[in-house]
VOVO-499116 format. One record per residue (C-alpha): chain; x, y, z. Coordinates in Angstrom, 2 decimals. Layout:
N
<"A" <X Y Z>>
...
***
This chain:
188
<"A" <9.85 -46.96 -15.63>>
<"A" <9.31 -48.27 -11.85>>
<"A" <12.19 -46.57 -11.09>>
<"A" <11.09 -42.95 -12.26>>
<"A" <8.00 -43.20 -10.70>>
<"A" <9.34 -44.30 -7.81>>
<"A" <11.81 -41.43 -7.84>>
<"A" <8.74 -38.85 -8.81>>
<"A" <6.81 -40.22 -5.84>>
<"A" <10.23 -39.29 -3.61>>
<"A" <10.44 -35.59 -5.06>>
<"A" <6.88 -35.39 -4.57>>
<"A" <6.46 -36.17 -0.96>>
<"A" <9.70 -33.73 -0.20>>
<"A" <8.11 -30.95 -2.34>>
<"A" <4.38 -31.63 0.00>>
<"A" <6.51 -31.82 3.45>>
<"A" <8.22 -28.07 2.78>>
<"A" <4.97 -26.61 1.98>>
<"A" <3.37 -27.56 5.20>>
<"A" <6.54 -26.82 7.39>>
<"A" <6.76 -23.17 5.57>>
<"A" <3.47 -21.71 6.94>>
<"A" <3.58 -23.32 10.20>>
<"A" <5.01 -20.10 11.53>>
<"A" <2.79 -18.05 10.02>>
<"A" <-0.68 -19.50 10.97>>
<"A" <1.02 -19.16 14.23>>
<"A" <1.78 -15.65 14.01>>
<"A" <-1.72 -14.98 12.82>>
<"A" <-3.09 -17.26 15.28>>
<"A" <-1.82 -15.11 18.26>>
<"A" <-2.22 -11.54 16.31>>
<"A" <-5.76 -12.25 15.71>>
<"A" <-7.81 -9.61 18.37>>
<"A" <-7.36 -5.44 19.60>>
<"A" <-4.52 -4.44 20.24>>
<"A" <-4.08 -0.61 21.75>>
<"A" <-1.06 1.49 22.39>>
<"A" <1.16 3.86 21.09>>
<"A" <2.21 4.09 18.15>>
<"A" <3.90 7.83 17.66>>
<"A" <1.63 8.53 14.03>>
<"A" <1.30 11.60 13.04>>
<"A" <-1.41 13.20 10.16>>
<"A" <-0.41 16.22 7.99>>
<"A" <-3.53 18.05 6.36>>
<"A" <-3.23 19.85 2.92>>
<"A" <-2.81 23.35 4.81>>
<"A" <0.63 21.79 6.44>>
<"A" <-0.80 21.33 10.24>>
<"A" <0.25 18.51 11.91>>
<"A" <-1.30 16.24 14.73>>
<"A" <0.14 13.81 16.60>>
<"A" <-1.84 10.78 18.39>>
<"A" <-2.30 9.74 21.71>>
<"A" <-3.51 6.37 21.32>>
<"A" <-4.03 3.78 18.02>>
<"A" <-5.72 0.54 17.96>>
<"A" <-5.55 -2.17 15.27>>
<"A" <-7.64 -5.32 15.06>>
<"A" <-6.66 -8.41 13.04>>
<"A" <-9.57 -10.97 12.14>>
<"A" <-8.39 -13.91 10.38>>
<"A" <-9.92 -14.87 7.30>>
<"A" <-11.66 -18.12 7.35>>
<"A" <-10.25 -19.32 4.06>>
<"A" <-6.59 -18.04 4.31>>
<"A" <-5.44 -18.23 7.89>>
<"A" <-2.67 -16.38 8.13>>
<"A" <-4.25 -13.09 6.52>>
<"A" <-7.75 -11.27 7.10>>
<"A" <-9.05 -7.87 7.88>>
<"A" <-9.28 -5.15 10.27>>
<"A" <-9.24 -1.65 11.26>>
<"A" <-6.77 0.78 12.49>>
<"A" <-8.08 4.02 14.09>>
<"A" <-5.65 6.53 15.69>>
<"A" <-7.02 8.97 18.03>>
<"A" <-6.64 12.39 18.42>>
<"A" <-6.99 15.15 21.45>>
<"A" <-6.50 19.17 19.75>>
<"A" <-7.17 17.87 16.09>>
<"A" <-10.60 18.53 14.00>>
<"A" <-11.58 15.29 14.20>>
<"A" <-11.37 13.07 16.96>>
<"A" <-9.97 9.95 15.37>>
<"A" <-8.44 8.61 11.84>>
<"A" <-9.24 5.25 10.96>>
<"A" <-8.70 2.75 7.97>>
<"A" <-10.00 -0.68 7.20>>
<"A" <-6.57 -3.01 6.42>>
<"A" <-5.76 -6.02 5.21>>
<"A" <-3.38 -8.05 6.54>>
<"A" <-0.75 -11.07 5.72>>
<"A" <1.82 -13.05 7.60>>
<"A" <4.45 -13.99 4.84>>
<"A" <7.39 -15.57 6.31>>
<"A" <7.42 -14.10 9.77>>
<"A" <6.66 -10.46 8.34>>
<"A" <3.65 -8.81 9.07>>
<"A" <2.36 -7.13 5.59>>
<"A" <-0.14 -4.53 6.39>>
<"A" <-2.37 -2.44 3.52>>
<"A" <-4.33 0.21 4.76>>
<"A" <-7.58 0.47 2.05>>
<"A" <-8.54 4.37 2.96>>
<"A" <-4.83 5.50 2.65>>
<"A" <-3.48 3.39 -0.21>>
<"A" <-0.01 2.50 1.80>>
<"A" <1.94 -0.35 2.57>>
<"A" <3.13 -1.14 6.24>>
<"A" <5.48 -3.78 7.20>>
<"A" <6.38 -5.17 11.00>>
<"A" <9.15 -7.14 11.60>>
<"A" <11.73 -7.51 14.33>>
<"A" <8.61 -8.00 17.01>>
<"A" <7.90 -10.12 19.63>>
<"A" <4.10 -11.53 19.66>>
<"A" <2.60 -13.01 23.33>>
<"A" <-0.89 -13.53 24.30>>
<"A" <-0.97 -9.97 26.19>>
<"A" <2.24 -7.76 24.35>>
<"A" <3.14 -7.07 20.78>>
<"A" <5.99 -4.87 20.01>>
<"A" <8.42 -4.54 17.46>>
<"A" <9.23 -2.70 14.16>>
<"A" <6.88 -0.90 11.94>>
<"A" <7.81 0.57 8.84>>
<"A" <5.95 2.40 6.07>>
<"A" <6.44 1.96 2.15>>
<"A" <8.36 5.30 2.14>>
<"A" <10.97 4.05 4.26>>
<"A" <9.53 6.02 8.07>>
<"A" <9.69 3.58 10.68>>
<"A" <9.31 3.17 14.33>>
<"A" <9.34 1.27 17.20>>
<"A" <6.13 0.53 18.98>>
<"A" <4.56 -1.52 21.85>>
<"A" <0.87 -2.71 22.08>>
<"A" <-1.07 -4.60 24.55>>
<"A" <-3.72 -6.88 23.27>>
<"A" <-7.43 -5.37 24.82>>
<"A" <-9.85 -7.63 22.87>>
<"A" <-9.19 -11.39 22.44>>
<"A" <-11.67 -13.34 19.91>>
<"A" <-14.70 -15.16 21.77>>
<"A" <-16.37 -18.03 19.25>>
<"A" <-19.73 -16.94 21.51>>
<"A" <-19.69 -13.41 20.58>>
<"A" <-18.48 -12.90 17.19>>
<"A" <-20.51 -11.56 14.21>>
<"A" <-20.63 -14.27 11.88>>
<"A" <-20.49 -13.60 8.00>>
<"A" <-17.04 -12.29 6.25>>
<"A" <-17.54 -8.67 5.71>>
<"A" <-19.81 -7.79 9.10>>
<"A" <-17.06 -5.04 9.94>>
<"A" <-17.74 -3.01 6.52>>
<"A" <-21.74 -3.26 6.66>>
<"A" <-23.85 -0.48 8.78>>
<"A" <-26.54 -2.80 8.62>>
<"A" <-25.29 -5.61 11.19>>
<"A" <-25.95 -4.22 15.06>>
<"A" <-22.24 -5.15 16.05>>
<"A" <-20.60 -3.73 13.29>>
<"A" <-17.38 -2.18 13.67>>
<"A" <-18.23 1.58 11.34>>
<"A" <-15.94 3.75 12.40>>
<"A" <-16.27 5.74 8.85>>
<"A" <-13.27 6.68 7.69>>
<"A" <-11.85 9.88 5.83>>
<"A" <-13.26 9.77 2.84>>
<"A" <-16.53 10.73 3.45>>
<"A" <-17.53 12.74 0.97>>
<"A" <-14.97 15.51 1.08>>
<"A" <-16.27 16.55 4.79>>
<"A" <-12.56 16.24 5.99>>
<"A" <-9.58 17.13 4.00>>
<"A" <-7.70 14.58 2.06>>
<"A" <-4.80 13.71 4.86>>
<"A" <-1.95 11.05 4.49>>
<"A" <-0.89 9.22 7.81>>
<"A" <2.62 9.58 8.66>>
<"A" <4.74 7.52 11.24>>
<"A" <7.35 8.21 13.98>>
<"A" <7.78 11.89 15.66>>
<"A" <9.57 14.86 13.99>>
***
């Protein structure tokens, strides 16, 4: 009986060490993603009547949740020079699941995932791809870095238009103002 404890003890301490060596990487990875990065990002938007717009700049911030560090929220807003509207934005959550960057954009209901990238302090490029298969190379440059002094504290201060600092871009679905449009990645 000694002995199978002894030997449940052994498989237990093995089973404990590759849990905390597997997300090493990934609190990392979130770690350095977390803040605005800007660039472009070659996304297009199609509108029901078939015109297309292409935009000149997108930026996507990463805030880590305080529970779960290597996932959280954000926002990704592309803007646009020629279109209707000046910009298209969409809250997101985000993951890092064994070096891949899983990204769901809320207002468009789409997957994205990056991998192949390199992540510094000031650069982030790489590989993004979309759940239908479009992908594209892109290259960012981080614009906003997170600053313990001036940070909103409370979970969900992006999505509330009551907190002064919040973060409402609105988005497309505002009450059927905009046509229903479906962002699309990489240049024709």
């Amino acid at each position: 009986m000694k002995k199978f404890k002894s030997l449940m003890a052994v498989v237990a301490l093995c089973a404990l060490s590759l849990t905390f060596v597997g997300c090493n990487d990934d609190d990392y990875i979130a770690d350095t993603l977390w803040g605005v990065w800007e660039g472009d990002m070659q996304v297009s938007v199609e509108d029901y009547y078939g015109n297309v717009y292409y935009a000149y700049e997108t930026e996507l911030a990463f805030d880590r949740d305080p529970y779960e560090y290597a996932s959280g929220t954000g926002y990704w807003i592309d803007y646009y020079h020629g279109a209707p509207w000046g910009y298209y934005a969409s809250h997101i959550r985000w993951t890092v699941t064994n070096d891949r960057i899983n990204i769901y954009s809320v207002e468009d209901d789409t997957y994205y995932y990056i991998y192949d990238y390199s992540l510094s302090g000031n650069y982030f490029t790489g590989i993004l791809e979309s759940e239908w298969g479009d992908y594209i190379r892109f290259r960012l440059v981080k614009t906003v870095a997170p600053d313990w002094n001036d940070f909103g504290w409370g979970w969900d201060y992006w999505y509330d238009g009551y907190y002064p600092y919040s973060m409402d871009y609105g988005t497309r679905s505002d009450g059927g103002t905009q046509p229903k449009m479906t962002r699309r990645i990489g240049r024709e």
